[in-house]
TIVOSE-991422 format. One record per residue: x, y, z of N, C-alpha, C in turn; residue number from 1. Coordinates in steps of 0.1 Angstrom, whole numbers. Each point is the difference from the previous one (the first is absolute). Layout:
<sites>
[[X,Y,Z],[X,Y,Z],[X,Y,Z],NUM];
...
</sites>
This chain:
<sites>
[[-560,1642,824],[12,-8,-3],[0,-4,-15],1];
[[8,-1,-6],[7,-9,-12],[-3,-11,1],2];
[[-8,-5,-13],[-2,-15,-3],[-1,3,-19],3];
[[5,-15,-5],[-5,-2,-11],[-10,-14,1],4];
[[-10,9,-10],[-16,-12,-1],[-2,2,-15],5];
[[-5,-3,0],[-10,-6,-21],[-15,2,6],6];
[[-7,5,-12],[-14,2,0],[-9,-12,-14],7];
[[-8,4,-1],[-3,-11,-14],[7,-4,-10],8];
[[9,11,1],[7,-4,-15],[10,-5,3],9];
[[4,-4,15],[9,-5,4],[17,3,-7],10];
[[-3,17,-3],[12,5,4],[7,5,15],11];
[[16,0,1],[3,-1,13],[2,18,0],12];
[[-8,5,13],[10,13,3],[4,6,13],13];
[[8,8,-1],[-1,5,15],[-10,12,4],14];
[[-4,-4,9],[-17,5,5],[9,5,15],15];
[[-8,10,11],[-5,-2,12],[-10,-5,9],16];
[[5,-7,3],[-12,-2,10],[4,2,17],17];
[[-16,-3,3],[-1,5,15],[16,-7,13],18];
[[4,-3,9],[5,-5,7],[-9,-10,7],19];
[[5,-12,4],[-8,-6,2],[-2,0,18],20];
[[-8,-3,8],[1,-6,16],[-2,-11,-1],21];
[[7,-7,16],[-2,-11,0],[-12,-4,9],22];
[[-9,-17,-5],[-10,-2,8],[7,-6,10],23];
[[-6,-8,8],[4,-7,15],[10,-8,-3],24];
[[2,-9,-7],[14,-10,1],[7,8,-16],25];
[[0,7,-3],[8,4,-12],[12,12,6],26];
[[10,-4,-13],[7,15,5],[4,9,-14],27];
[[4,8,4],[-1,9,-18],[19,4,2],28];
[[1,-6,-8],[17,3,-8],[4,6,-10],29];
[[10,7,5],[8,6,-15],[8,-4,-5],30];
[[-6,-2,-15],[5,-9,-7],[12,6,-4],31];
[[9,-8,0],[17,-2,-3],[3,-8,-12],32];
[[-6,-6,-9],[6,-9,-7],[-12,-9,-6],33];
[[-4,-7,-12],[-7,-7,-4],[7,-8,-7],34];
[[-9,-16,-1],[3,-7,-14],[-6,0,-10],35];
[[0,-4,-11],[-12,-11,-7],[-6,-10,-1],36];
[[-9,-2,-5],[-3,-16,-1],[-10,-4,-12],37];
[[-1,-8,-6],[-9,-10,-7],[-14,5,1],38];
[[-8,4,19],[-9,0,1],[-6,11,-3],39];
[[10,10,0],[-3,16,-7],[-3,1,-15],40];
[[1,-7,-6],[1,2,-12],[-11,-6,-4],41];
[[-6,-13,7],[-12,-7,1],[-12,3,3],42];
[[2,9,12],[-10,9,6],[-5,13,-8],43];
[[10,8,-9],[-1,11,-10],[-6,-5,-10],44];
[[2,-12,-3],[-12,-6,-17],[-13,-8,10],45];
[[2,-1,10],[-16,-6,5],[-9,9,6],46];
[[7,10,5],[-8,4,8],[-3,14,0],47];
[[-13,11,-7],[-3,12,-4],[-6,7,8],48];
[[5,11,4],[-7,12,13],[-10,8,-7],49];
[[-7,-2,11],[-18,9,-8],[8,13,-3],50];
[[-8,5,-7],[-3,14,-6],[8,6,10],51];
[[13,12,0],[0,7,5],[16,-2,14],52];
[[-4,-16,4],[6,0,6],[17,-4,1],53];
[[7,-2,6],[14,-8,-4],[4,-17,8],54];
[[11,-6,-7],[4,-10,7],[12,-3,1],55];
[[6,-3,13],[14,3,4],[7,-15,1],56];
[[9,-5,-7],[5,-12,-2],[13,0,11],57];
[[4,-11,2],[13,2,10],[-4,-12,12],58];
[[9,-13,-2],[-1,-5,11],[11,-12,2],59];
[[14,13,7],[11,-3,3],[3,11,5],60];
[[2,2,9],[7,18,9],[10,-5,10],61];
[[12,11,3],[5,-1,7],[-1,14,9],62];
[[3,3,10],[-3,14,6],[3,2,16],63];
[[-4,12,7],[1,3,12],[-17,4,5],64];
[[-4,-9,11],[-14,1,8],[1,17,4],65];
[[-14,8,-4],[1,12,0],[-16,-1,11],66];
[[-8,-5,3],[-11,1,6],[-4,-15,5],67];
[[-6,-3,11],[-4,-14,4],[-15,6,4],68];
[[-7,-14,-2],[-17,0,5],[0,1,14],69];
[[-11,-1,2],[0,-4,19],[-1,-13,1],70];
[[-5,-8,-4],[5,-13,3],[15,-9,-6],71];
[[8,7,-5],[13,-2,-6],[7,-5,16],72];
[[7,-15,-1],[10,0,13],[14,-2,-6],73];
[[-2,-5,-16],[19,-6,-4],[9,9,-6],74];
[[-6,12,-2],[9,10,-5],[-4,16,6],75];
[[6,8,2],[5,13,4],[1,12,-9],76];
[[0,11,-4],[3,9,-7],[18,4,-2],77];
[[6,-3,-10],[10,1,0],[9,-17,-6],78];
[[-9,-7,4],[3,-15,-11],[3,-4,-11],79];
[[10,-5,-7],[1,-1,-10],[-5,-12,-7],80];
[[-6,-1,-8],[-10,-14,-2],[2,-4,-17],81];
[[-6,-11,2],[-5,-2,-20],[-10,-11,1],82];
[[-6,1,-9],[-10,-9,0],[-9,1,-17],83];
[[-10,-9,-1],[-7,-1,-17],[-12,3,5],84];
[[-7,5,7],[-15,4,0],[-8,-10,2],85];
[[-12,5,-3],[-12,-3,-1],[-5,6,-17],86];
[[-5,-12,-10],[-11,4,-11],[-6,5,-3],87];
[[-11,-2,13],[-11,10,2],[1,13,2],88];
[[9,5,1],[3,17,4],[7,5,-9],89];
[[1,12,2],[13,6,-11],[11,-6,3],90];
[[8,2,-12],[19,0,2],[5,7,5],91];
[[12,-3,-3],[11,7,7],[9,10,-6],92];
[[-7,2,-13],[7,9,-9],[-4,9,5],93];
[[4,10,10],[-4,12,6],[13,4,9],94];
[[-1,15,6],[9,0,9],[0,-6,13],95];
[[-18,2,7],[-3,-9,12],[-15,-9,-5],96];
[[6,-14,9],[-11,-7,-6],[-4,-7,17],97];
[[-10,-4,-2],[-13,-9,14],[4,-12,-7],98];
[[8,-11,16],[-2,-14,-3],[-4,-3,13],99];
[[-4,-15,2],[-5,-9,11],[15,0,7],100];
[[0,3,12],[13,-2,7],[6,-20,0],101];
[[-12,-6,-1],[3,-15,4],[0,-6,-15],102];
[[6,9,-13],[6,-6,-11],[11,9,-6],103];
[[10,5,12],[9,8,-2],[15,-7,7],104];
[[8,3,-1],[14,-5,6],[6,13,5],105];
[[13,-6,5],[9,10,3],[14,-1,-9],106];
[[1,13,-9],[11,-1,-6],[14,-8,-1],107];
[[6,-6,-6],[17,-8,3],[1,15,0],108];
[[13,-2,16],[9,12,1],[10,0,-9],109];
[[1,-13,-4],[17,5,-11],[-8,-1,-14],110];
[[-12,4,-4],[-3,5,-12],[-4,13,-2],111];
[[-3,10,-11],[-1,11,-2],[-18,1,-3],112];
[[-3,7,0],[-15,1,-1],[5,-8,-16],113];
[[4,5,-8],[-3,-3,-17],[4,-14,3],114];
[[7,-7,6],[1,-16,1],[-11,-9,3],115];
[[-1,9,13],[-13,-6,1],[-12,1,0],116];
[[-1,10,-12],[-17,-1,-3],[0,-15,-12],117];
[[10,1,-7],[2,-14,-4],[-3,-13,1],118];
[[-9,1,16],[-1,-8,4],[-13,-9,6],119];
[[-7,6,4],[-12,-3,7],[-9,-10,-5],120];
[[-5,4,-10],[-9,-6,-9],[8,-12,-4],121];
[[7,-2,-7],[9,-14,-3],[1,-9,12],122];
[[7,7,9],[3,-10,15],[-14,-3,2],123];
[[-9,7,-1],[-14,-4,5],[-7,-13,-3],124];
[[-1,3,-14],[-3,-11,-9],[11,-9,-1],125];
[[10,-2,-1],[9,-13,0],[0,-4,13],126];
[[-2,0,11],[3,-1,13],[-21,-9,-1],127];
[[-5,7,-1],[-15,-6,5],[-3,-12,-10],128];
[[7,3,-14],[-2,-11,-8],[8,-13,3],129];
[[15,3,5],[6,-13,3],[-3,-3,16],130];
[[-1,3,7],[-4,-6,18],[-16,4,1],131];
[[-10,7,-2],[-11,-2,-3],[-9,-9,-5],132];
[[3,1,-19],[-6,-9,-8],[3,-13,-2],133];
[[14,2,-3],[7,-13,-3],[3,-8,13],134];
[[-2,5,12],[1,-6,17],[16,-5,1],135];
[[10,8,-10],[11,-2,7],[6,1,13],136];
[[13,-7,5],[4,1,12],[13,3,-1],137];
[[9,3,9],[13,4,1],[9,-10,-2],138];
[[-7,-16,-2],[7,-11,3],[-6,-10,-11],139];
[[-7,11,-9],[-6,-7,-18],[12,-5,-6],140];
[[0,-14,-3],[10,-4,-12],[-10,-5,-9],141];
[[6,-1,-11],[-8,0,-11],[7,10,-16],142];
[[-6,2,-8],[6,9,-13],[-17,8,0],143];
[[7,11,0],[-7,15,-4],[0,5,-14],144];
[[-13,-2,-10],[7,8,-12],[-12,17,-2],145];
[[12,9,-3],[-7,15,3],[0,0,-15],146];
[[-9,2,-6],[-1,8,-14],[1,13,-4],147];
[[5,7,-4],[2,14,0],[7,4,10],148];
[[10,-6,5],[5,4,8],[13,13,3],149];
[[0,2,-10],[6,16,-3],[-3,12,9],150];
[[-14,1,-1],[-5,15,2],[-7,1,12],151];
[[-5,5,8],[-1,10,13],[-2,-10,7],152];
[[-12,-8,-2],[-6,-14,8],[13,-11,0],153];
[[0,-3,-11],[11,-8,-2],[12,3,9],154];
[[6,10,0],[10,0,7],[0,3,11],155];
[[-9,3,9],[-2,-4,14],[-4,-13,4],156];
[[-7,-8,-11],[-4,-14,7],[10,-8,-2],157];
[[9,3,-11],[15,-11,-2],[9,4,12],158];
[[2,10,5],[6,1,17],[-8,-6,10],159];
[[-8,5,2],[-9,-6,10],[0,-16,-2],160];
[[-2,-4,-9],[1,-16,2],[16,-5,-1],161];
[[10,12,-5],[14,-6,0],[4,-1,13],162];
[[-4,14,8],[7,-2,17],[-8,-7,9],163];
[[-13,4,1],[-9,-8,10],[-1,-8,-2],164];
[[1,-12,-12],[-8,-13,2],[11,-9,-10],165];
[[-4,-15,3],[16,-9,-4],[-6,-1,-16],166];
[[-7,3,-9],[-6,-1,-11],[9,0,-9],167];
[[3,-10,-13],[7,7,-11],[-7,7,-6],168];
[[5,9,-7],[-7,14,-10],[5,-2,-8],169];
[[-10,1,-9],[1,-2,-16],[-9,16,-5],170];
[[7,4,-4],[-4,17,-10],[-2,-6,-13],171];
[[-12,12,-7],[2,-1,-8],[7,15,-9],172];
[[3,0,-11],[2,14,-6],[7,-4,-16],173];
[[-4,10,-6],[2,-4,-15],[12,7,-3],174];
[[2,13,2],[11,6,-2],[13,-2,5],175];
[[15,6,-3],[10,-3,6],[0,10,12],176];
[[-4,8,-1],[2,11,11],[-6,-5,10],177];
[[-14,-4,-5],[-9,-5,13],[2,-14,4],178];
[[4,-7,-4],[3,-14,3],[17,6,10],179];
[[7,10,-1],[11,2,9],[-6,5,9],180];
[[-11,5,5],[-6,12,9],[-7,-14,7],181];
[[-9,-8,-6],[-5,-11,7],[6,-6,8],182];
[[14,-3,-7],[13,-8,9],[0,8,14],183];
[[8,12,-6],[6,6,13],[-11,5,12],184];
[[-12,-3,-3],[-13,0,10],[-2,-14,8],185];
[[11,-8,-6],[0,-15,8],[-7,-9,-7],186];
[[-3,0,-8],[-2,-14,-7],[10,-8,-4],187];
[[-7,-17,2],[12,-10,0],[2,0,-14],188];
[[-9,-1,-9],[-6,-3,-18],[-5,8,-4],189];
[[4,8,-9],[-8,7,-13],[-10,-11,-7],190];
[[-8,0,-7],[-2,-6,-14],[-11,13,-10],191];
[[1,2,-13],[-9,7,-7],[-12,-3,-2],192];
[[-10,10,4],[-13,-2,1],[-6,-1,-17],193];
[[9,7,-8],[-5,-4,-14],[3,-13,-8],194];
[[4,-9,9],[4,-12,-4],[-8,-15,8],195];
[[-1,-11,-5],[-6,-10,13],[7,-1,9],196];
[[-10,5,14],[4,-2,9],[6,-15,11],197];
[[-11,-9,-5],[2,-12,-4],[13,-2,-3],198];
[[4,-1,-11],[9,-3,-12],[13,5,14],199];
[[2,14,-2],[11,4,9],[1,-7,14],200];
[[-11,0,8],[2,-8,11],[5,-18,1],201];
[[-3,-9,-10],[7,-9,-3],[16,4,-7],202];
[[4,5,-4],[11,6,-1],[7,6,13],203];
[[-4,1,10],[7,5,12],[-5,-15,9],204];
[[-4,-13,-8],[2,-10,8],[-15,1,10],205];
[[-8,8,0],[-10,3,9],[-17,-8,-8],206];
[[-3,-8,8],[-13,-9,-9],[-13,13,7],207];
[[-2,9,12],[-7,10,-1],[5,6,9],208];
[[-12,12,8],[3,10,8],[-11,-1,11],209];
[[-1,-2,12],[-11,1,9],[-10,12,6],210];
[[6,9,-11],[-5,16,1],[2,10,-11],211];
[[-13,6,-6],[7,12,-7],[-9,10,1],212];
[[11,10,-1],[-6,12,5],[-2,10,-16],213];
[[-9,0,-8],[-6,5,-11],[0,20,-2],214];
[[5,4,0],[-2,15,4],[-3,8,-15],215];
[[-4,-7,-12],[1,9,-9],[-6,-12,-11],216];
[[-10,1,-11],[-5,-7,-13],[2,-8,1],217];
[[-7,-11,15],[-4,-10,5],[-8,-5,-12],218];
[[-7,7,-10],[-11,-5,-9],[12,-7,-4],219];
[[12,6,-12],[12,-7,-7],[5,-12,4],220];
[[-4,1,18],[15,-9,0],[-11,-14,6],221];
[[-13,0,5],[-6,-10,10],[1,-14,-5],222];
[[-3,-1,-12],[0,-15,-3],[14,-6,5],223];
[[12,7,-6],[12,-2,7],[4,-2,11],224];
[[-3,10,6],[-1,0,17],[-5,-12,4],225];
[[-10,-5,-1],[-9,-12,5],[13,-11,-3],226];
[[5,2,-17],[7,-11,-2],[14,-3,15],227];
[[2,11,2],[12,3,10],[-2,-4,15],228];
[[-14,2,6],[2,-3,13],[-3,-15,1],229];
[[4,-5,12],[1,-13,5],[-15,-1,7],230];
[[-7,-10,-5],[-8,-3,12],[-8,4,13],231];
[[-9,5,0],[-5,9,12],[9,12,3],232];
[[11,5,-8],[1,16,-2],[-6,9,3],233];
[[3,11,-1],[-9,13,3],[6,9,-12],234];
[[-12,10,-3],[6,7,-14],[-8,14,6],235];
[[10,11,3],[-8,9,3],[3,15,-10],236];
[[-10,7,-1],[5,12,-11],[-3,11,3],237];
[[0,15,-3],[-3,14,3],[-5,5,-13],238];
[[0,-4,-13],[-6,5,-10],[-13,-4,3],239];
[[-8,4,-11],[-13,-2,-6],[-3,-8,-11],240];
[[3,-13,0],[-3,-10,-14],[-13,1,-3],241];
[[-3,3,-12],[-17,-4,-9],[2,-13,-5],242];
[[4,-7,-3],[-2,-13,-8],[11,-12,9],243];
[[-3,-4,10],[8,-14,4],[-10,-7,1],244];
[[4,-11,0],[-9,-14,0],[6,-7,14],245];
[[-9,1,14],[6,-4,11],[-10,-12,1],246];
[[-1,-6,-7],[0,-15,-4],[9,-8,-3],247];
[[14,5,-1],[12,-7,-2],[5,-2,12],248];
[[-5,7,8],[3,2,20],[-4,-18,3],249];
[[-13,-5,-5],[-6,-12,9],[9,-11,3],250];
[[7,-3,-11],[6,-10,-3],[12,-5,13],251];
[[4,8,-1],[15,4,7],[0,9,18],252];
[[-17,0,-3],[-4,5,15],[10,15,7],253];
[[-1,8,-10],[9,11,-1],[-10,8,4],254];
[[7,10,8],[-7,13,8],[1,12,-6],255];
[[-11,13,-1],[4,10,-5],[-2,8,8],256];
[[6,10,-4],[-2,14,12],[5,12,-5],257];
[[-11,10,5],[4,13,-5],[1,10,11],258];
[[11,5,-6],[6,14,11],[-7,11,-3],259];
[[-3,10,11],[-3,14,-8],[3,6,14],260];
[[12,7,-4],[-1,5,15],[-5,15,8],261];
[[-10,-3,-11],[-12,15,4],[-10,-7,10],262];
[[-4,-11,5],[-11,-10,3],[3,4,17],263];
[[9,2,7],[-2,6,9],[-4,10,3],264];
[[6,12,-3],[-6,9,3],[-12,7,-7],265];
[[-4,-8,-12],[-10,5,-6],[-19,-8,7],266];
[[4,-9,9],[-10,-11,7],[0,5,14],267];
[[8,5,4],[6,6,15],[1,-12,5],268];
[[5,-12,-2],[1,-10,9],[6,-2,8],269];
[[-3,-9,9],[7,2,15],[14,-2,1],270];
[[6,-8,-9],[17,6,3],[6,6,-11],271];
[[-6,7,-1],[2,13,-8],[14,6,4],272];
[[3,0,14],[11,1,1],[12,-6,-3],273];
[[-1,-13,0],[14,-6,-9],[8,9,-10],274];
[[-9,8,-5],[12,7,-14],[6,9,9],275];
[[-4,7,14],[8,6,6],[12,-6,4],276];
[[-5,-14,4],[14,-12,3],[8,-2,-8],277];
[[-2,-2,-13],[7,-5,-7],[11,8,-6],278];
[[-8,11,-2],[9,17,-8],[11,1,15],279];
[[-2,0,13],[8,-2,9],[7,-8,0],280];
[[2,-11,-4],[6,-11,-2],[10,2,-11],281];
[[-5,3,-10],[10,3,-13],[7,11,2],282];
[[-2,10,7],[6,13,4],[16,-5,9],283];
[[-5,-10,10],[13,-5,8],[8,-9,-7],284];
[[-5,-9,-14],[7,-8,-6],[10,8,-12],285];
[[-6,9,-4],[9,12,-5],[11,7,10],286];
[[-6,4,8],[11,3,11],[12,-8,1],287];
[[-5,-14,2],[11,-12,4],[6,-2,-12],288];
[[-6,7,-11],[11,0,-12],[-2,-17,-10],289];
[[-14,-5,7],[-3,-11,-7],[-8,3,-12],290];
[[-6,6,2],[-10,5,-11],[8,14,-7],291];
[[-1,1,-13],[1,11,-3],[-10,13,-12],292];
[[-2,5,0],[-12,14,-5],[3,-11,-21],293];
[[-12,4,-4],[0,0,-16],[1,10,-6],294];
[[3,13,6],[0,12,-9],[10,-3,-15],295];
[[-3,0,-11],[5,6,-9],[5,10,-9],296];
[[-9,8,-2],[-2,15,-4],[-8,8,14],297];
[[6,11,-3],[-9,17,11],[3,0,-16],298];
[[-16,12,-5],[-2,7,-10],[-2,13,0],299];
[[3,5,12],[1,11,3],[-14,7,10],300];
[[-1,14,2],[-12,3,6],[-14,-5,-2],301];
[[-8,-2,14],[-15,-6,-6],[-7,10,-3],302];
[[-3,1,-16],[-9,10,-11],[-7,-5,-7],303];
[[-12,2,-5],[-5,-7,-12],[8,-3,-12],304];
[[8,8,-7],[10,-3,-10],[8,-10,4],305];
[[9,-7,11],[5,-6,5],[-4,-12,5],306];
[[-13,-1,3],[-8,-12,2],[0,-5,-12],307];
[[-11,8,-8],[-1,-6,-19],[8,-8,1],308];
[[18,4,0],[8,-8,-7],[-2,-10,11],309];
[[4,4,11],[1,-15,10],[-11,-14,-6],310];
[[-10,7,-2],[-11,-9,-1],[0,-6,-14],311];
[[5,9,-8],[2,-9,-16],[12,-9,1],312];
[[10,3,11],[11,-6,-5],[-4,-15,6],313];
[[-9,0,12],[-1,-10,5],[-10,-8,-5],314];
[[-11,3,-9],[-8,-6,-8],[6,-6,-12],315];
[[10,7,-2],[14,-10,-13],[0,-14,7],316];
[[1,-6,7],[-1,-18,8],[16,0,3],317];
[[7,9,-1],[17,-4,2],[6,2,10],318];
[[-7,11,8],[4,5,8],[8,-11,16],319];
[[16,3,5],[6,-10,11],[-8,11,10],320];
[[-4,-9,12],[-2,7,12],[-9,10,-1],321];
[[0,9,9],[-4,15,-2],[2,10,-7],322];
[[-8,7,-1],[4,18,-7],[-7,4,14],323];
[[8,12,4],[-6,14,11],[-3,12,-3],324];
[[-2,4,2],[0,16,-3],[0,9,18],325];
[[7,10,0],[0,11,11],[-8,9,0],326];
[[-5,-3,16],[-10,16,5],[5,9,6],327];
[[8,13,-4],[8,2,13],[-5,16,-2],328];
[[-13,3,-9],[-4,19,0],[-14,-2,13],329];
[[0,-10,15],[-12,-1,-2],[7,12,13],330];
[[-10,10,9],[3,8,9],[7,-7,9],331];
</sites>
């Protein structure tokens, strides 16, 4: 089969490799459609294949179930699914790839494979970080502030907390384009994250926020942040800060918490299944037309030349929503 992988020098190419089977709870799909993400690009400067070998990046697919395990009971051959993987394994940049059946969904029927590969990984992570981490409820009042709330994470967690839960949402976004994209993803308030956040939040009459959701240079913004939540707060994030000082947390008896939504299936923990629930969940909320896909750009076929760009354009920090790319030479 067709995959593109990088070797040491962590250039991308298109290689063959073997087909894969599936073990007992996995099933092997042909891939239809990929996204990008943040984590591909993180995993190519961290992480170097011995001598010889390759590594296949990809964890966002959309597709049709082409083989099930023997212990497989939630999906069939012939299924259309999407889902963000597992870490520990290869990606999905391939034509067929091996996932755990119990971190897979079933496709929205009224989306196209390219919509919704757009999707998995974001809903994953915005969904476990706000009713997971932050222990929201469907009947949370309070003010929500998302930082970065533009781009893939972002704009699944500003829906998700716009329809499911009574929260006001407060986006952040510096630009005009993206401060209109924030809106129309349901946020009550923009304010600019290159400005005090502070500062702007008394200016919308608001003395703090009982939650913020940090998704990006949490280092930049923490002292602020702190300044912003109320009192026993919760401040949860998906980056990787080196330098905060969570000694500003004591005072104000403020909670932190970190999302990664590789922790299930990389631990195999016992409800490991939830992301099957949940990608189910968001699949019927799309349906019902409440939720809707972040695709931005398709950049055309998934090729190494066409990745590059996907992946540089999205390492530019500007990027609204998604980029996709199409698999459609797979047999």
């Amino acid at each position: 089969m067709k995959a593109i992988a990088y070797q040491a020098d962590r250039i991308l190419r298109d290689i063959e490799l073997p087909k894969p089977s599936p073990d007992m709870h996995d099933l092997v799909v042909e891939v239809k459609a990929v996204a990008v993400n943040p984590v591909d690009n993180k995993i190519r400067q961290r992480i170097t294949p011995d001598a010889g070998e390759f590594k296949v990046l990809g964890w966002d697919a959309a597709g049709i179930v082409q083989e099930v395990g023997e212990r497989v009971t939630l999906f069939k051959p012939g299924d259309a699914v999407f889902y963000a993987g597992a870490i520990d394994r290869p990606g999905c940049f391939c034509d067929f790839h091996r996932v755990d059946e119990r971190i897979v969904g079933h496709k929205p029927e009224s989306l196209s494979f390219i919509e919704a590969a757009a999707l998995p990984l974001t809903s994953i992570t915005a969904w476990e970080l706000l009713f997971d981490r932050l222990a929201v409820s469907t009947d949370n009042i309070g003010r929500l502030l998302i930082v970065g709330a533009a781009g893939g994470v972002g704009s699944m967690l500003t829906q998700l907390a716009h329809h499911l839960t009574e929260l006001t949402v407060i986006g952040t976004a510096s630009r005009e384009q993206s401060q209109a994209w924030v809106k129309a993803m349901g946020a009550d308030f923009i304010l600019n994250h290159q400005q005090s956040l502070v500062t702007q939040l008394k200016q919308l009459d608001f003395d703090s926020v009982d939650l913020v959701a940090s998704l990006t240079h949490t280092d930049a913004h923490f002292a602020d942040l702190v300044d912003c939540l109320a009192p026993q707060g919760k401040l949860g994030l998906i980056d990787d800060p080196k330098n905060i000082d969570i000694g500003l947390l004591k005072q104000k008896s403020l909670s932190l918490h970190g999302e990664f939504m590789y922790t299930r299936p990389l631990f195999k923990t016992d409800d490991m299944i939830e992301q099957h629930r949940l990608l189910n969940r968001v699949a019927q909320l799309v349906d019902a037309g409440i939720l809707k896909t972040t695709l931005q750009q398709c950049m055309g076929l998934l090729n190494a030349e066409n990745l590059e760009k996907a992946l540089t354009t999205l390492n530019q920090g500007h990027t609204l929503g998604k980029i996709v790319l199409e698999n459609n030479t797979s047999p």
